[in-house]
mmCIF file as gemmi writes it, N, C-alpha and C atoms, coordinates in Angstrom:
data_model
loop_
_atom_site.group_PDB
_atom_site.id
_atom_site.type_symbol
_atom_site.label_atom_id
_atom_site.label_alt_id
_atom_site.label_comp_id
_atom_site.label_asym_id
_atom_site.label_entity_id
_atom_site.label_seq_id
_atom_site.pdbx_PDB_ins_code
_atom_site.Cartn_x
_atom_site.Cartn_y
_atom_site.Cartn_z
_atom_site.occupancy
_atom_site.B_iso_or_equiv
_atom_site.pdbx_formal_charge
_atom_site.auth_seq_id
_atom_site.auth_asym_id
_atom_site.pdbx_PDB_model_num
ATOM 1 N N . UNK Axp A 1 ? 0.823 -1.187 0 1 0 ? 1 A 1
ATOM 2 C CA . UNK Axp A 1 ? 0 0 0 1 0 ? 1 A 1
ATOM 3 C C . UNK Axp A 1 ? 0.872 1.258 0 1 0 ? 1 A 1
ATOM 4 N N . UNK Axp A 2 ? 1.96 1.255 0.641 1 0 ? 2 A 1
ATOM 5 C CA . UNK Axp A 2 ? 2.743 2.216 0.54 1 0 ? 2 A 1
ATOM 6 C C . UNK Axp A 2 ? 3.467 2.838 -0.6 1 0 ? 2 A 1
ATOM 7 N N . UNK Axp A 3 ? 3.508 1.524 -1.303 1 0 ? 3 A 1
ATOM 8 C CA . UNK Axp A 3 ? 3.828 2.113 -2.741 1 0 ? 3 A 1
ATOM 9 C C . UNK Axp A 3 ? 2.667 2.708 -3.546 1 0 ? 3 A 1
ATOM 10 N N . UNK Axp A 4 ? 1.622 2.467 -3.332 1 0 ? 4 A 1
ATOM 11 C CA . UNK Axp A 4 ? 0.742 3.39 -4.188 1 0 ? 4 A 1
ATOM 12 C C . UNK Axp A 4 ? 0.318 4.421 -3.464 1 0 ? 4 A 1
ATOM 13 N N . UNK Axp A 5 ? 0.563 4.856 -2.4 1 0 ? 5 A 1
ATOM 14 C CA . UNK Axp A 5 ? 0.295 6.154 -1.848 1 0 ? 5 A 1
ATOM 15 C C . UNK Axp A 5 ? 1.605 6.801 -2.59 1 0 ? 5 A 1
ATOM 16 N N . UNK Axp A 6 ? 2.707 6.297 -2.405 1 0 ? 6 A 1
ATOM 17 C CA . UNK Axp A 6 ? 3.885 6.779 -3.263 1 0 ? 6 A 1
ATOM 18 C C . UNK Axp A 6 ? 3.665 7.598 -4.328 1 0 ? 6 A 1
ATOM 19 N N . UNK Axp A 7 ? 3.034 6.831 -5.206 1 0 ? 7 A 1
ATOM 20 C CA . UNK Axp A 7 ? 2.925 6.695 -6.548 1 0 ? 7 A 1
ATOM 21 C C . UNK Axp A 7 ? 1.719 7.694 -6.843 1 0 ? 7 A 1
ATOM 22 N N . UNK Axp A 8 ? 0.79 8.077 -6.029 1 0 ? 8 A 1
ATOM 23 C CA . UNK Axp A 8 ? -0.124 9.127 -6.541 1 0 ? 8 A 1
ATOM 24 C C . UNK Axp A 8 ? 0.4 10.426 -6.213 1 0 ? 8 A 1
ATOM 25 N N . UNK Axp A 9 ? -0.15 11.303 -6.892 1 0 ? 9 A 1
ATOM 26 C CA . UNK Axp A 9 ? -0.072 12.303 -6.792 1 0 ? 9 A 1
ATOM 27 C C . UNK Axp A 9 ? -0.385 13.321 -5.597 1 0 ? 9 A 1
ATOM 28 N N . UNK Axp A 10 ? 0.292 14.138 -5.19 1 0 ? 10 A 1
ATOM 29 C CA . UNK Axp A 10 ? -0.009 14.903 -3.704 1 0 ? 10 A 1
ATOM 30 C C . UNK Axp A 10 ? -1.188 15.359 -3.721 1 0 ? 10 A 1
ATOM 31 N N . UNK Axp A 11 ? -1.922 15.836 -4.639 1 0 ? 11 A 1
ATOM 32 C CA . UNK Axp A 11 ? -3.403 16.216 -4.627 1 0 ? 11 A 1
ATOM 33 C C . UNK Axp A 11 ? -4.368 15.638 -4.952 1 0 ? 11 A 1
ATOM 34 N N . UNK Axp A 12 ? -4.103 14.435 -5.148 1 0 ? 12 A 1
ATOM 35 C CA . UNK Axp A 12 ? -5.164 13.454 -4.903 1 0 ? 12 A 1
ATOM 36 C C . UNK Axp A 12 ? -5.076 12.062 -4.003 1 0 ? 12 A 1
ATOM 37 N N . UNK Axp A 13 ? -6.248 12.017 -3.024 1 0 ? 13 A 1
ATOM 38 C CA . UNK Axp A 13 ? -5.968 10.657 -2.168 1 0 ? 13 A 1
ATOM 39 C C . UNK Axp A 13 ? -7.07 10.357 -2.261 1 0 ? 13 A 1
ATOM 40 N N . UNK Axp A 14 ? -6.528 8.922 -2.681 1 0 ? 14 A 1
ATOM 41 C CA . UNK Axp A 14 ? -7.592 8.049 -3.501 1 0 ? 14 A 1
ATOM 42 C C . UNK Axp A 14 ? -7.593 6.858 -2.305 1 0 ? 14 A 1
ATOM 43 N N . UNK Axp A 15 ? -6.728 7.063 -1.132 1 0 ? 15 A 1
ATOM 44 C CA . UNK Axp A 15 ? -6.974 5.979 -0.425 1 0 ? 15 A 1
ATOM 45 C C . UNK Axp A 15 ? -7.236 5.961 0.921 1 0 ? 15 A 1
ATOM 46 N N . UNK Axp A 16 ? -7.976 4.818 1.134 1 0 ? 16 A 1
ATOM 47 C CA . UNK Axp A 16 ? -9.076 5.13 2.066 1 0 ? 16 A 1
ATOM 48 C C . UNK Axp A 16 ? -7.775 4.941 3.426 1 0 ? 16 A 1
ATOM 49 N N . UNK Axp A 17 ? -7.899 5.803 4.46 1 0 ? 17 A 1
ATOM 50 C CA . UNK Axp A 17 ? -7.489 5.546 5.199 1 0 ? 17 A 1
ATOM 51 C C . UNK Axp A 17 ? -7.87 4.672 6.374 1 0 ? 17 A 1
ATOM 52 N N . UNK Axp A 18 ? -9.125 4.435 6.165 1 0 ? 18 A 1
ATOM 53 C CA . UNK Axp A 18 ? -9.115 3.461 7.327 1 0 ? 18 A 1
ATOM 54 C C . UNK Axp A 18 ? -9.11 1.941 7.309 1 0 ? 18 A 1
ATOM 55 N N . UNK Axp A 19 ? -9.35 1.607 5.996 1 0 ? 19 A 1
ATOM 56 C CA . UNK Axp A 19 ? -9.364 -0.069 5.304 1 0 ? 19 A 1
ATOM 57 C C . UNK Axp A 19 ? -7.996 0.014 4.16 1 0 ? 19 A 1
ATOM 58 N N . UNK Axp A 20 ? -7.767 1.287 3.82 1 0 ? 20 A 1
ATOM 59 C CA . UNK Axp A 20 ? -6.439 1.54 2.937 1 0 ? 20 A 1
ATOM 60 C C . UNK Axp A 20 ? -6.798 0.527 1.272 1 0 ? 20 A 1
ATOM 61 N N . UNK Axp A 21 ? -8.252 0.347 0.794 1 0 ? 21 A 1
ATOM 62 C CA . UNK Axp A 21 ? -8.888 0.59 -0.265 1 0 ? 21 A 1
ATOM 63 C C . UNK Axp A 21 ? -8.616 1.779 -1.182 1 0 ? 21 A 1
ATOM 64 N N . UNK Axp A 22 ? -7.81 1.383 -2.078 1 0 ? 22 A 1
ATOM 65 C CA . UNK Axp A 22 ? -7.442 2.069 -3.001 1 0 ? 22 A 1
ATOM 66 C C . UNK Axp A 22 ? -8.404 1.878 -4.244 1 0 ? 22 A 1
ATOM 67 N N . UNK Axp A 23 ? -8.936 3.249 -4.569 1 0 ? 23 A 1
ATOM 68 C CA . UNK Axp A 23 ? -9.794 3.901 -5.869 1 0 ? 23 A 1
ATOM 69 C C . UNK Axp A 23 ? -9.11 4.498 -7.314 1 0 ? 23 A 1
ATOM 70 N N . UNK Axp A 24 ? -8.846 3.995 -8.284 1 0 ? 24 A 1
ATOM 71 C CA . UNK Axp A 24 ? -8.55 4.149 -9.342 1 0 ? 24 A 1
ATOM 72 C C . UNK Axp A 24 ? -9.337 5.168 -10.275 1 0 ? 24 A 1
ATOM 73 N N . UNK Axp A 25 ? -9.259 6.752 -9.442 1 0 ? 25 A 1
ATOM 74 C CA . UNK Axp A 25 ? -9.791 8.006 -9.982 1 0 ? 25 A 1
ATOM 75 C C . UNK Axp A 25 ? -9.654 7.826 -11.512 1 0 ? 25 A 1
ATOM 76 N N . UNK Axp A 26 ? -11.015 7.965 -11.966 1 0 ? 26 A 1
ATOM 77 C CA . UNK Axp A 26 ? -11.144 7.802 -13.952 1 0 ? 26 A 1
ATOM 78 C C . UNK Axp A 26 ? -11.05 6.946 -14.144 1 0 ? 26 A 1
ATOM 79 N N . UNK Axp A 27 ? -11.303 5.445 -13.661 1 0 ? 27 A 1
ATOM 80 C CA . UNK Axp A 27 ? -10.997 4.481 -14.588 1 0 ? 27 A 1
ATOM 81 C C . UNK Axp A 27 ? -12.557 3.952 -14.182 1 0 ? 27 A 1
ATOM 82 N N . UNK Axp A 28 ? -13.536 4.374 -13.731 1 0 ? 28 A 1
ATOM 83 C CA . UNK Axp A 28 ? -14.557 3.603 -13.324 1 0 ? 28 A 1
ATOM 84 C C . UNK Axp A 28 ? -16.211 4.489 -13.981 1 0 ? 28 A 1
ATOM 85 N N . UNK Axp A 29 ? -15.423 5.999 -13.546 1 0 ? 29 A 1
ATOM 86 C CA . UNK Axp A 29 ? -15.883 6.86 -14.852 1 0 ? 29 A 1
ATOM 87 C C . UNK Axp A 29 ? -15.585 7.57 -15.683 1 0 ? 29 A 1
ATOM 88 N N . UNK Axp A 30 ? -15.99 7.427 -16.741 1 0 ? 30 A 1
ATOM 89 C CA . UNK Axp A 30 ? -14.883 8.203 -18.135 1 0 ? 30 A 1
ATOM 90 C C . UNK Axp A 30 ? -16.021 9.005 -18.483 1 0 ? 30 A 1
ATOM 91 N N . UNK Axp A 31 ? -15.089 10.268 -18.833 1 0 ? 31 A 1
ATOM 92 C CA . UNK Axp A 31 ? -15.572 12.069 -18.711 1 0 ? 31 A 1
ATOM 93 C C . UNK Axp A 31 ? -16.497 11.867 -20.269 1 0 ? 31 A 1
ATOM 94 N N . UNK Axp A 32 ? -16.03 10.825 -21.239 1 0 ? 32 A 1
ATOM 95 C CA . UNK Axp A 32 ? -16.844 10.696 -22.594 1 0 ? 32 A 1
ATOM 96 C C . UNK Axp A 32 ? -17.944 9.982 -22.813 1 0 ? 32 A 1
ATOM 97 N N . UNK Axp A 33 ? -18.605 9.309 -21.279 1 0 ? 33 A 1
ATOM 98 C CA . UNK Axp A 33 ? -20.143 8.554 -21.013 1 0 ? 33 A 1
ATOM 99 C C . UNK Axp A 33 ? -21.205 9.608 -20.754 1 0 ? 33 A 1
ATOM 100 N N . UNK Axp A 34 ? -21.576 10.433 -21.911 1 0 ? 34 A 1
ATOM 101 C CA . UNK Axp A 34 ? -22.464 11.429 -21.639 1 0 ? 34 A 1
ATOM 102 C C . UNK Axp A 34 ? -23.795 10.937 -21.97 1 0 ? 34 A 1
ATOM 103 N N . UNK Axp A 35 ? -24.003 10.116 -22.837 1 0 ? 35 A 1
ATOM 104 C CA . UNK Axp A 35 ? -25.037 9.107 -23.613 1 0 ? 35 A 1
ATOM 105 C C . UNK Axp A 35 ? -26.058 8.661 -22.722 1 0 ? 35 A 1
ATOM 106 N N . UNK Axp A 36 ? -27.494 8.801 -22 1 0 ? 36 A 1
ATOM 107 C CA . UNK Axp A 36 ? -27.823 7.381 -21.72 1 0 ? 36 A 1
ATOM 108 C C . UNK Axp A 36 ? -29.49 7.503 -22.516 1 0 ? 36 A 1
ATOM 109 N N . UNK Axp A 37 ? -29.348 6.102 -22.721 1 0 ? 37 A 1
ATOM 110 C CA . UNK Axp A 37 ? -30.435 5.625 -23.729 1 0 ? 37 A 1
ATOM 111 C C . UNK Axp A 37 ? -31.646 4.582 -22.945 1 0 ? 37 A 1
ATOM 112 N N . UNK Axp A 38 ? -33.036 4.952 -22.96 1 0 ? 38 A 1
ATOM 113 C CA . UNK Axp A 38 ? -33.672 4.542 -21.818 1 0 ? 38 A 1
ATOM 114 C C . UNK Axp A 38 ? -35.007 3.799 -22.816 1 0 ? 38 A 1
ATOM 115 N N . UNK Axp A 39 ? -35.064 2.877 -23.155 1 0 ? 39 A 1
ATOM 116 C CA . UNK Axp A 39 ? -36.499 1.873 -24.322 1 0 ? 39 A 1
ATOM 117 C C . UNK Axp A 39 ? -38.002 2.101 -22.815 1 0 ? 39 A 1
ATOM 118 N N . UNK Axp A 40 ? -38.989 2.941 -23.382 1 0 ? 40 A 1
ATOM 119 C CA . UNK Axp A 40 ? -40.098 2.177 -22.896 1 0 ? 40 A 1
ATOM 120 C C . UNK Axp A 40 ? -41.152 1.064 -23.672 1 0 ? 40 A 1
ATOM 121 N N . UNK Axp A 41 ? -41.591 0.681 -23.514 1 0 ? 41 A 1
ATOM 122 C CA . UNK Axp A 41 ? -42.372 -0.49 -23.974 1 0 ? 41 A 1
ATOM 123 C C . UNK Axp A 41 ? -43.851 -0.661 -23.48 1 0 ? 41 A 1
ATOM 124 N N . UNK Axp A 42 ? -45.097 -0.668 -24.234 1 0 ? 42 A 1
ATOM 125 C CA . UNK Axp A 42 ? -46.336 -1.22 -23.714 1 0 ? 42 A 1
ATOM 126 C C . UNK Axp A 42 ? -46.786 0.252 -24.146 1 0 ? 42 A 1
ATOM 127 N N . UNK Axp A 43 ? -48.08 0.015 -23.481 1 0 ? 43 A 1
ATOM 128 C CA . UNK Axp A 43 ? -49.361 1.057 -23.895 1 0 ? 43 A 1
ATOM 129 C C . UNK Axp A 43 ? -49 2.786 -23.38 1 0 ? 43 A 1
ATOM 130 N N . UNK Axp A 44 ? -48.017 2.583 -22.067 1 0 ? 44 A 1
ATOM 131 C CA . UNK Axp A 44 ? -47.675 3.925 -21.256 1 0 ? 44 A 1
ATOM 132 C C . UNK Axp A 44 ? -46.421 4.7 -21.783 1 0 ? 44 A 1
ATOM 133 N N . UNK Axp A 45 ? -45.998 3.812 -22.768 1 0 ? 45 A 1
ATOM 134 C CA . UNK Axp A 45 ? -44.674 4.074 -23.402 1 0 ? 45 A 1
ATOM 135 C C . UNK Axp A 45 ? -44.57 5.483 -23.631 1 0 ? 45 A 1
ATOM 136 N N . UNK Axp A 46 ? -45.368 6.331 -24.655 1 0 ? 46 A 1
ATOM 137 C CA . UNK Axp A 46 ? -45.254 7.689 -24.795 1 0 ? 46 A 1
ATOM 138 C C . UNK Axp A 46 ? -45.32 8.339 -23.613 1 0 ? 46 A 1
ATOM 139 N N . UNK Axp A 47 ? -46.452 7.848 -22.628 1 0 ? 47 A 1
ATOM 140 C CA . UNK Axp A 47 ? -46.498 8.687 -21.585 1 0 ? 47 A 1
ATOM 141 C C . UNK Axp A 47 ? -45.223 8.972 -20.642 1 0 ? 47 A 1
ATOM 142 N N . UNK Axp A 48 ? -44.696 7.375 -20.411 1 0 ? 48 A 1
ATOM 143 C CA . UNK Axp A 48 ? -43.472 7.701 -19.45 1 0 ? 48 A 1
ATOM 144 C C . UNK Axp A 48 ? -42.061 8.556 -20.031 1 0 ? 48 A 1
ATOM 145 N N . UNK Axp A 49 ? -42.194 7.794 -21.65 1 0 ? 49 A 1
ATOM 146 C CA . UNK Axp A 49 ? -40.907 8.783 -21.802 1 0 ? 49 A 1
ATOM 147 C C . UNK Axp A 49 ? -41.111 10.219 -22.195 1 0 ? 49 A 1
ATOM 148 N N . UNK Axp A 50 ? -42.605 10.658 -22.123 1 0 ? 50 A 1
ATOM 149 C CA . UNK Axp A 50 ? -42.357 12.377 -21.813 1 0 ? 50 A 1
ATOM 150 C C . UNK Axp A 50 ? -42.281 12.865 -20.526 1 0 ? 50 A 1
ATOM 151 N N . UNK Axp A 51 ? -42.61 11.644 -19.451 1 0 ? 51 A 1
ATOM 152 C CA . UNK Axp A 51 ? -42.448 12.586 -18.108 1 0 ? 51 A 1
ATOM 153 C C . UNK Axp A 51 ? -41.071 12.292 -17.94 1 0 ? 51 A 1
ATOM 154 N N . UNK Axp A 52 ? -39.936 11.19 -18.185 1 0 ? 52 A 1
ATOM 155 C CA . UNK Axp A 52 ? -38.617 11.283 -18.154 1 0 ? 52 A 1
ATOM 156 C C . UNK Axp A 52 ? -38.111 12.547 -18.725 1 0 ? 52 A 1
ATOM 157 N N . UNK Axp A 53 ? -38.497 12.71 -20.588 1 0 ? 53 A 1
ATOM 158 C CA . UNK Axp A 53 ? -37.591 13.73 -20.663 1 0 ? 53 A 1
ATOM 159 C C . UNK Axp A 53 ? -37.841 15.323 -20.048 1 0 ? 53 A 1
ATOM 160 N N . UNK Axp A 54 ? -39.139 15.76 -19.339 1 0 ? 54 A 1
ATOM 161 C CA . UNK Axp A 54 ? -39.313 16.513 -18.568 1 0 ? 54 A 1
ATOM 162 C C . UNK Axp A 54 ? -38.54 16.335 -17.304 1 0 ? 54 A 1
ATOM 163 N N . UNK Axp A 55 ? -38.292 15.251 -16.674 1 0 ? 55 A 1
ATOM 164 C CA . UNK Axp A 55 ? -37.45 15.367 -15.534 1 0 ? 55 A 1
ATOM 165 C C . UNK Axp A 55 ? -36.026 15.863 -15.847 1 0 ? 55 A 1
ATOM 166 N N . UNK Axp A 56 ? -35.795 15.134 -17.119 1 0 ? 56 A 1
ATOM 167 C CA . UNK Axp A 56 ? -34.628 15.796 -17.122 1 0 ? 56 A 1
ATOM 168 C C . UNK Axp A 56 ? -34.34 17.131 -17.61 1 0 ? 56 A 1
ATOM 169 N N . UNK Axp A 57 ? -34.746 17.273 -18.088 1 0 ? 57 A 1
ATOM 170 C CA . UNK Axp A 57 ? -34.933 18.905 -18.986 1 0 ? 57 A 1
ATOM 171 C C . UNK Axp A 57 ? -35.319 19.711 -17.953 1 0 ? 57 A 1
ATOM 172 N N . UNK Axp A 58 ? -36.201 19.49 -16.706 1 0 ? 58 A 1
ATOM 173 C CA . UNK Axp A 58 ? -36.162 20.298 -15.681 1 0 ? 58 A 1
ATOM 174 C C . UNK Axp A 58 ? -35.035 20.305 -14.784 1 0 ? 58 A 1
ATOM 175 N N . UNK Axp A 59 ? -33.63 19.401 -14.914 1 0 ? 59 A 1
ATOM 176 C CA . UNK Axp A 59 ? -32.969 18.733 -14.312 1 0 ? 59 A 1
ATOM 177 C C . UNK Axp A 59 ? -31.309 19.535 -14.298 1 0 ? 59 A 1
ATOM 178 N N . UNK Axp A 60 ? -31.41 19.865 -15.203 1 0 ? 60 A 1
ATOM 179 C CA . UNK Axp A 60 ? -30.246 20.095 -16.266 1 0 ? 60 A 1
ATOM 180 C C . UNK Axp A 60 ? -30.618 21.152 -17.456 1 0 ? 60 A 1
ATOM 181 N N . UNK Axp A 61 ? -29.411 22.076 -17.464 1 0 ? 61 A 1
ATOM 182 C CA . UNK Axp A 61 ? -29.61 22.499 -18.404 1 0 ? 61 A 1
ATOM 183 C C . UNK Axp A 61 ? -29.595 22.39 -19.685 1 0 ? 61 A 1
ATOM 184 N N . UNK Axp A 62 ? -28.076 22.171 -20.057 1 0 ? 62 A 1
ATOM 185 C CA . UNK Axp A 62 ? -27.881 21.577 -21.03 1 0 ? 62 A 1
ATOM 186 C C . UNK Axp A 62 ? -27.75 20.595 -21.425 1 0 ? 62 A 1
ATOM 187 N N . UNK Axp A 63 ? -28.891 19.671 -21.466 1 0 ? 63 A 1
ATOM 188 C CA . UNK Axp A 63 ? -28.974 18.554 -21.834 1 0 ? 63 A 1
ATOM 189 C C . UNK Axp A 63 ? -30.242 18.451 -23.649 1 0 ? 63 A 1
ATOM 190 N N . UNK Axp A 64 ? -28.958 17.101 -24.065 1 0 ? 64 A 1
ATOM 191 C CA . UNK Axp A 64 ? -30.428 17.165 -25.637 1 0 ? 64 A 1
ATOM 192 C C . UNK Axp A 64 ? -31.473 15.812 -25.088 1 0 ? 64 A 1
ATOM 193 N N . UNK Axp A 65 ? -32.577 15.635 -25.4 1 0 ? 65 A 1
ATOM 194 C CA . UNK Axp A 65 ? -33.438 14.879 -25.233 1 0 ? 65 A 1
ATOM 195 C C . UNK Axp A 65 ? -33.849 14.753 -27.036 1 0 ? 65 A 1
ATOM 196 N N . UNK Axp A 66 ? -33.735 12.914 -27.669 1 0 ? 66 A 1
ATOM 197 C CA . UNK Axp A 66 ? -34.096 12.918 -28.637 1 0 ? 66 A 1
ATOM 198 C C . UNK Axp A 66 ? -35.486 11.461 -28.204 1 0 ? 66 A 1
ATOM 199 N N . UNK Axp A 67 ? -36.45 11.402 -28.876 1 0 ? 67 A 1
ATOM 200 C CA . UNK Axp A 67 ? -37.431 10.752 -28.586 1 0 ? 67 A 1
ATOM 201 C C . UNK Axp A 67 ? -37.436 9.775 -30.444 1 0 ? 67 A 1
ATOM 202 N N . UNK Axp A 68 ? -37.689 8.7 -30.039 1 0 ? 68 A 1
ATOM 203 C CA . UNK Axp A 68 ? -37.765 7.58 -31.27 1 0 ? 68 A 1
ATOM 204 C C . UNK Axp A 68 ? -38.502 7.009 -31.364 1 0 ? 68 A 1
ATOM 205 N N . UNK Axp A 69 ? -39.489 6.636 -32.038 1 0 ? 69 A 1
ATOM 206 C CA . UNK Axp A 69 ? -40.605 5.572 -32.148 1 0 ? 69 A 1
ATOM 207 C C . UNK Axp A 69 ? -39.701 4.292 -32.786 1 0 ? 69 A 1
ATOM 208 N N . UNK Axp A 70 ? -39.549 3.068 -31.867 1 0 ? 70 A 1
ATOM 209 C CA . UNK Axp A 70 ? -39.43 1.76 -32.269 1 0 ? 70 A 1
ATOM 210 C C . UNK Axp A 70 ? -40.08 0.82 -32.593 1 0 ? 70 A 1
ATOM 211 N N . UNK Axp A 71 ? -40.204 -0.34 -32.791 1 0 ? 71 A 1
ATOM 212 C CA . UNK Axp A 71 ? -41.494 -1.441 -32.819 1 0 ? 71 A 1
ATOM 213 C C . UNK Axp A 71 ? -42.233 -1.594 -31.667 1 0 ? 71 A 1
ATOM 214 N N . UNK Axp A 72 ? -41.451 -1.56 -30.66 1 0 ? 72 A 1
ATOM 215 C CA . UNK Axp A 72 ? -41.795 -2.156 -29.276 1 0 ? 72 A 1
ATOM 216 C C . UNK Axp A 72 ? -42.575 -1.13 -28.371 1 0 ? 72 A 1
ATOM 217 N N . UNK Axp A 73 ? -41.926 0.246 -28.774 1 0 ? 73 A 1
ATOM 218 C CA . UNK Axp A 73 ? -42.282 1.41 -28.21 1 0 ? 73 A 1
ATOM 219 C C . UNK Axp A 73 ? -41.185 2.857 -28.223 1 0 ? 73 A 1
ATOM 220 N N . UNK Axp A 74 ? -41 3.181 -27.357 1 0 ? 74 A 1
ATOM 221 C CA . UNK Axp A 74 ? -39.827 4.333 -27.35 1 0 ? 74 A 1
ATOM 222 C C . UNK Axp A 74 ? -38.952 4.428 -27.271 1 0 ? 74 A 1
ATOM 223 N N . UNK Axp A 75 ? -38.194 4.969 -27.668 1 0 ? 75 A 1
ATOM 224 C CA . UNK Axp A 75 ? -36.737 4.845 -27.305 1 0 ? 75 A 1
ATOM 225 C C . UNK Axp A 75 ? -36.449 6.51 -27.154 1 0 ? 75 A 1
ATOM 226 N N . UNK Axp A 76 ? -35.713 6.683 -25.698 1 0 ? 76 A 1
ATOM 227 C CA . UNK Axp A 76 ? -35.536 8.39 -25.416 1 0 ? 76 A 1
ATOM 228 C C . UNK Axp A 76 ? -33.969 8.435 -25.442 1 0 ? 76 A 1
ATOM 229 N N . UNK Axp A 77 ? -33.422 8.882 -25.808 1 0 ? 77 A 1
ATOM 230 C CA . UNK Axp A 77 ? -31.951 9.104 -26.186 1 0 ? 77 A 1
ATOM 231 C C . UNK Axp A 77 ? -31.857 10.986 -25.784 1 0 ? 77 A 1
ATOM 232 N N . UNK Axp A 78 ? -30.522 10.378 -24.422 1 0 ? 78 A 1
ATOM 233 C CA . UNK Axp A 78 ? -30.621 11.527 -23.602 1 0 ? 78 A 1
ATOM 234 C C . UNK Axp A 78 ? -28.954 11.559 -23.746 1 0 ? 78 A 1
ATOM 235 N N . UNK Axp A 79 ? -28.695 13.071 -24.033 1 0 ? 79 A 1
ATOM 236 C CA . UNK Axp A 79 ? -27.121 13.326 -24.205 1 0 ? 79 A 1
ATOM 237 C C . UNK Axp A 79 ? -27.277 14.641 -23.087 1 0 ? 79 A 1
ATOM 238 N N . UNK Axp A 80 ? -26.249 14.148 -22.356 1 0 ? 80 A 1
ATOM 239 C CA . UNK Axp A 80 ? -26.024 15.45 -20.998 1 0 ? 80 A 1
ATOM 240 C C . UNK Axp A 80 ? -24.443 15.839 -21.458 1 0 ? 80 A 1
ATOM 241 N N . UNK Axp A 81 ? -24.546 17.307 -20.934 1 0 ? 81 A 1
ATOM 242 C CA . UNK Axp A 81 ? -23.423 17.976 -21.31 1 0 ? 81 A 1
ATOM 243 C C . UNK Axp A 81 ? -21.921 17.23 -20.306 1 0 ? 81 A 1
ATOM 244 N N . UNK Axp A 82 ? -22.484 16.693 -19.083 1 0 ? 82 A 1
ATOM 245 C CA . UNK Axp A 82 ? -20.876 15.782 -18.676 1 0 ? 82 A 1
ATOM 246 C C . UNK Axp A 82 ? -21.64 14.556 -17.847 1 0 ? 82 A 1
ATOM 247 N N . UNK Axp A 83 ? -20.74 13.615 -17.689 1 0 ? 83 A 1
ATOM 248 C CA . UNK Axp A 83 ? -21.324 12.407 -17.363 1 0 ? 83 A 1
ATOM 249 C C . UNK Axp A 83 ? -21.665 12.39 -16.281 1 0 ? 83 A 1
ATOM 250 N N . UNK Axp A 84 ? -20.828 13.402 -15.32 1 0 ? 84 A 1
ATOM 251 C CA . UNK Axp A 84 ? -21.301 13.082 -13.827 1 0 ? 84 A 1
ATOM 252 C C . UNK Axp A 84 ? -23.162 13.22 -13.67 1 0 ? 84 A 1
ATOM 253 N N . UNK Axp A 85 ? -23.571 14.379 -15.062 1 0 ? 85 A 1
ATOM 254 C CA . UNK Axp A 85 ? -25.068 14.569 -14.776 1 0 ? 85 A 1
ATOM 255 C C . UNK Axp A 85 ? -25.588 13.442 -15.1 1 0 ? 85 A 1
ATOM 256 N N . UNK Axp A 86 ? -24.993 12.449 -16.239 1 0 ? 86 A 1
ATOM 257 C CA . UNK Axp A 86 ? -25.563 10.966 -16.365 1 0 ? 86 A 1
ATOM 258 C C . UNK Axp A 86 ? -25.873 10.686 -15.167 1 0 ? 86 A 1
ATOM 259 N N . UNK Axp A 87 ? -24.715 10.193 -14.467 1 0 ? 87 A 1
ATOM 260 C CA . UNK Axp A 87 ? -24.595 9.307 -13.302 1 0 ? 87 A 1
ATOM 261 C C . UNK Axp A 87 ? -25.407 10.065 -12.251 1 0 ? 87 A 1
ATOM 262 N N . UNK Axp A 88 ? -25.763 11.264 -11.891 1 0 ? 88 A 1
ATOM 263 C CA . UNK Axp A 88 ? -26.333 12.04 -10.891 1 0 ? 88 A 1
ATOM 264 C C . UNK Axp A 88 ? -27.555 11.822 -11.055 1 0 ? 88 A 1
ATOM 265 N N . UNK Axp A 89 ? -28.5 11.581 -12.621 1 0 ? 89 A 1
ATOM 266 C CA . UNK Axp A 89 ? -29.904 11.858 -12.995 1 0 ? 89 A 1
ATOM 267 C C . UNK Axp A 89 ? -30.703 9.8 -12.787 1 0 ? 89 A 1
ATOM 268 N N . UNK Axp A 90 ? -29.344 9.024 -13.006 1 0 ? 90 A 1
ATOM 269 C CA . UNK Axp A 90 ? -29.718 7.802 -12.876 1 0 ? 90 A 1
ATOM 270 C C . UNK Axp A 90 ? -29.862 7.637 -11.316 1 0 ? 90 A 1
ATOM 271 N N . UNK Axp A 91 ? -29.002 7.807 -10.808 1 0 ? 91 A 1
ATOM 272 C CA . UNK Axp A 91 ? -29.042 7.302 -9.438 1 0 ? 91 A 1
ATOM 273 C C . UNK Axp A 91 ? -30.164 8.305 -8.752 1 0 ? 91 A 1
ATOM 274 N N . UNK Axp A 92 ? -30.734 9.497 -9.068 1 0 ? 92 A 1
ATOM 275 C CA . UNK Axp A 92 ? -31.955 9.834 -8.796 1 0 ? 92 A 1
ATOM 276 C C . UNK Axp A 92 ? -33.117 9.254 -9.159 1 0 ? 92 A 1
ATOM 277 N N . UNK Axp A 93 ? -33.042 8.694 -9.991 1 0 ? 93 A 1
ATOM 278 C CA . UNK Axp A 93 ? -34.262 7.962 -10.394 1 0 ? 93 A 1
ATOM 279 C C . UNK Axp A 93 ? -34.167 6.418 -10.761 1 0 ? 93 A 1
ATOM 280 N N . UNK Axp A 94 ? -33.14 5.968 -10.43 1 0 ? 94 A 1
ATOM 281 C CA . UNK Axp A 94 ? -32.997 4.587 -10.093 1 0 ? 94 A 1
ATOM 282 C C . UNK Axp A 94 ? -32.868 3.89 -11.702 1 0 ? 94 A 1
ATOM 283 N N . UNK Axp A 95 ? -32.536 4.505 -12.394 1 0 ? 95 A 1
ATOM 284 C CA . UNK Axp A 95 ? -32.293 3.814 -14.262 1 0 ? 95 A 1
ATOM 285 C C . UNK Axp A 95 ? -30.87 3.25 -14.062 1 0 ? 95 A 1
């Protein structure tokens, strides 16, 4: 362990001091996962994916919301300006 406290950089500590669990900053999220793509399916299909892309569009600013008619049903194709808002808008709403 001592060698990878070594080995990082002074302004970042990536390791846990009390179990000394070391985190591999950027390798778990990459800054170019801005994408997420969400299929509804069945009779509510339109309905849910306009109250999604309203959540997000109330959510975020700059975010694009594109909406698709598939066979099955919808497909909402959501591009956020950085990924952390991916990861921030999923784990709010459990996608």
């Amino acid at each position: 362990m001592k060698n990878i406290q070594n080995a990082q950089s002074v302004l970042v500590n990536d390791t846990c001091n009390d179990c000394g669990s070391y985190a591999d900053i950027g390798s778990v999220i990459d800054e170019h996962d801005r994408q997420l793509i969400v299929n509804f399916n069945g009779p509510q299909a339109l309905d849910e994916s306009a109250l999604l892309r309203q959540k997000v569009q109330a959510r975020f600013d700059d975010v694009v919301v594109e909406s698709t008619s598939i066979d099955s049903g919808i497909c909402l194709t959501i591009n956020f300006a950085f990924s952390a808002e991916k990861m921030i808008f999923q784990l709010e709403n459990t996608i």
